[in-house]
C-alpha positions, 0 to 999 in steps of 0.5 A, a space after each residue: 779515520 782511526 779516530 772516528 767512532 765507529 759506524 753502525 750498520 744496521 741490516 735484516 738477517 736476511 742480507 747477512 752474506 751482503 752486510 758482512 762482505 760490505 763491513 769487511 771491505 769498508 774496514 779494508 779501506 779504514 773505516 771503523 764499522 761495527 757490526 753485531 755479528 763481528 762485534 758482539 762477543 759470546 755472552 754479551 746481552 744483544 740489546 744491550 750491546 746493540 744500544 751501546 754501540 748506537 749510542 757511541 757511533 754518529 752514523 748508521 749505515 742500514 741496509 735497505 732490502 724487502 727483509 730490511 723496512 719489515 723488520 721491526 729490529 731495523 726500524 727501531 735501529 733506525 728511528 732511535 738514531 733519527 730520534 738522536 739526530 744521527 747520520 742516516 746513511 742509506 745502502 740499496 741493496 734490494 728495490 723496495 718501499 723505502 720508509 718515508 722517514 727516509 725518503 729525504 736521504 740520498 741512498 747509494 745503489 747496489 742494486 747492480 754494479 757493487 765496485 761502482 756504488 761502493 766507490 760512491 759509499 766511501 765518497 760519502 761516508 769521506 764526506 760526513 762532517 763528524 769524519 772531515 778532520 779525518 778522510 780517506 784518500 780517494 784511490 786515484 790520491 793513494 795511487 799518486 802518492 804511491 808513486 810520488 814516494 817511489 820517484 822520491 826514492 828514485 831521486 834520493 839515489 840518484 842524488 846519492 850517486 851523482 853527488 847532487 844534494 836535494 831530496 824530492 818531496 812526495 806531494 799527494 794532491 789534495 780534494 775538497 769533498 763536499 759528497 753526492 749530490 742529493 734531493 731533500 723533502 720538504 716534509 712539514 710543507 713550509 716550502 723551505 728546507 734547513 741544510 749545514 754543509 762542513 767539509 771539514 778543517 782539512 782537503 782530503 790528504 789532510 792538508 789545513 784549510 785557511 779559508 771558505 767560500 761559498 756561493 748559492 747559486 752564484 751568490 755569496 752565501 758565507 764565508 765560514 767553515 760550516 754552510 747553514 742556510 735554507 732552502 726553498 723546493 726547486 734545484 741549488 747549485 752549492 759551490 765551495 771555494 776554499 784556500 790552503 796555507 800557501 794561498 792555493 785555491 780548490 773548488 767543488 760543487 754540490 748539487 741539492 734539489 728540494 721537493 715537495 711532500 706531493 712530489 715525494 709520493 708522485 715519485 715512490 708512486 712512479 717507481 712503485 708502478 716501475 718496479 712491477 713493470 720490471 719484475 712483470 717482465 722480469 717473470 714472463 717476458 714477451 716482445 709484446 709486453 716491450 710495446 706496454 709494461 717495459 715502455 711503461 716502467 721506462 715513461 715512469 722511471 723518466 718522470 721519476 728522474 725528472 722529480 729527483 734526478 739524483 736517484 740511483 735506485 730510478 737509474 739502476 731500474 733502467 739499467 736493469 730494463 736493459 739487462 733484460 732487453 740484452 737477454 732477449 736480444 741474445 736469446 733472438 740471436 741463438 734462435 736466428 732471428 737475427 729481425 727480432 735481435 735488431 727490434 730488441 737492440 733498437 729498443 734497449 738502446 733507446 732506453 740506455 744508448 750507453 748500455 755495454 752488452 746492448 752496443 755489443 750486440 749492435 756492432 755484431 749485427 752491423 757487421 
């Protein structure tokens, strides 16, 4: 990514201690971030560097928290790179009301597990068409090229040794990588949406592509490099098919769901009544309040899911329902009541049977 303009990462003052741990890591891992706390020097004039940095970059990460939508420097960011037909790349830190102008755009969670979402980030940002000529190997890829070099020079002593004369040649296997899949909105209510997909002239270890194939539902829909095609409200399936130079073939699949302007709003309403259920329990939680708010921010979250399955913010709420089931049941069990510790396992269990503290629990019980 080295030759990549800079991403641009727009936050509220508020989230700084995240912001800077997250621009730090991603240049760790070789992506070019500007920040203006990193990047402005002493002296320099703030908007001025601020609108030079929007200008050079394609891509803004902002960073959505409380703090964040009510920041008028965040929105004006913001609306100034939608109005320059930027990539928006949204980042949850904080659950909050997120600004309808972003609503159409897949958001990565790290509401709660940062190593997991941060994972997803690079996905994302590895699969942004202006930085496809140039990817980041995921880490499974460095970790078999690493040991690829490692049986090379194994292999070259060896052969040094015994008088054979080859040398092994690390191989780093390549990806296609098309992203997360993701929900779109159709916000002008003409029942379709306009989407391009470009995975780049190159597989993620930067070995040239010959050819493309893709396929919409299981009809071919193009053989170019770029997808441009539209898309009507419901689910698509996008697959890719793609060739290198040696005729070899590699396939990934996105998934894309397209809802409509009412679907959009039934859904922020549904993890608006969500949140306050959660926050209300959060605050004063009860085994009676179990049997409404928490049921009730549990049946909203479903139905949420059920609009947009690929939403992580509806995702982590229910894992943090979980979490606080797992406190109950852990509070019931230092108390002895061992009754009220089985109820509370029972219920979080139902709410996420793959939840590791509440499972915990479980095979402490059954024993």
């Amino acid at each position: 990514m080295v030759d990549s303009p800079p991403i641009f990462l727009s936050y509220a003052r508020a989230d700084s201690e995240f912001c800077l741990k997250l621009a730090q890591d991603l240049q760790q891992a070789g992506v070019r971030m500007w920040m203006d706390q990193l990047d402005i020097r002493p002296g320099m004039r703030w908007d001025d560097e601020i609108q030079i940095a929007i200008k050079q970059a394609d891509t803004m990460l902002v960073v959505l928290s409380p703090d964040s939508i009510e920041s008028k420097n965040v929105r004006d960011e913001v609306n100034f790179a939608l109005d320059r037909d930027d990539t928006i790349v949204p980042v949850l830190l904080r659950s909050c009301e997120i600004p309808f102008r972003l609503l159409r755009i897949q958001h990565i969670d790290f509401t709660s597990d940062y190593d997991a979402a941060f994972e997803r980030l690079i996905a994302r940002l590895t699969g942004l068409p202006q930085q496809a000529e140039s990817r980041l190997p995921d880490r499974k890829s460095i970790i078999h090229g690493q040991i690829a070099w490692i049986l090379a020079g194994l292999a070259v002593l060896t052969a040094s040794w015994i008088g054979w004369h080859y040398l092994a040649v690390p191989v780093v296997p390549g990806e296609l990588q098309l992203g997360m899949d993701y929900t779109i909105v159709d916000t002008d209510g003409d029942f379709e949406e306009s989407i391009s997909l470009d995975p780049g002239a190159t597989l993620s270890n930067g070995e040239p592509i010959a050819s493309y194939q893709w396929t919409k539902n299981d009809r071919l829909a193009a053989r170019t490099r770029v997808l441009s095609i539209n898309l009507e409200p419901g689910m698509h399936t996008i697959d890719l098919a793609a060739t290198n130079e040696d005729s070899e073939q590699f396939e990934d699949t996105l998934q894309i769901k397209v809802i409509t302007a009412a679907d959009a709003s039934t859904l922020q309403a549904l993890m608006d009544l969500a949140q306050s259920n959660i926050n209300l329990a959060a605050e004063e939680f009860n085994p009676a309040y179990l049997t409404d708010g928490v049921s009730s921010a549990y049946a909203a979250l479903k139905s949420a899911l059920e609009i947009d399955p690929f939403n992580e913010s509806a995702r982590g709420s229910i894992k943090r329902i979980a979490d606080l089931i797992e406190t109950q049941a852990r509070k019931a069990i230092e108390e002895h009541n061992i009754v009220q510790a089985d109820i509370l396992v029972n219920k979080g269990l139902g709410v996420d049977p793959q939840h590791e503290g509440l499972n915990s629990i479980r095979d402490q019980l059954d024993q």
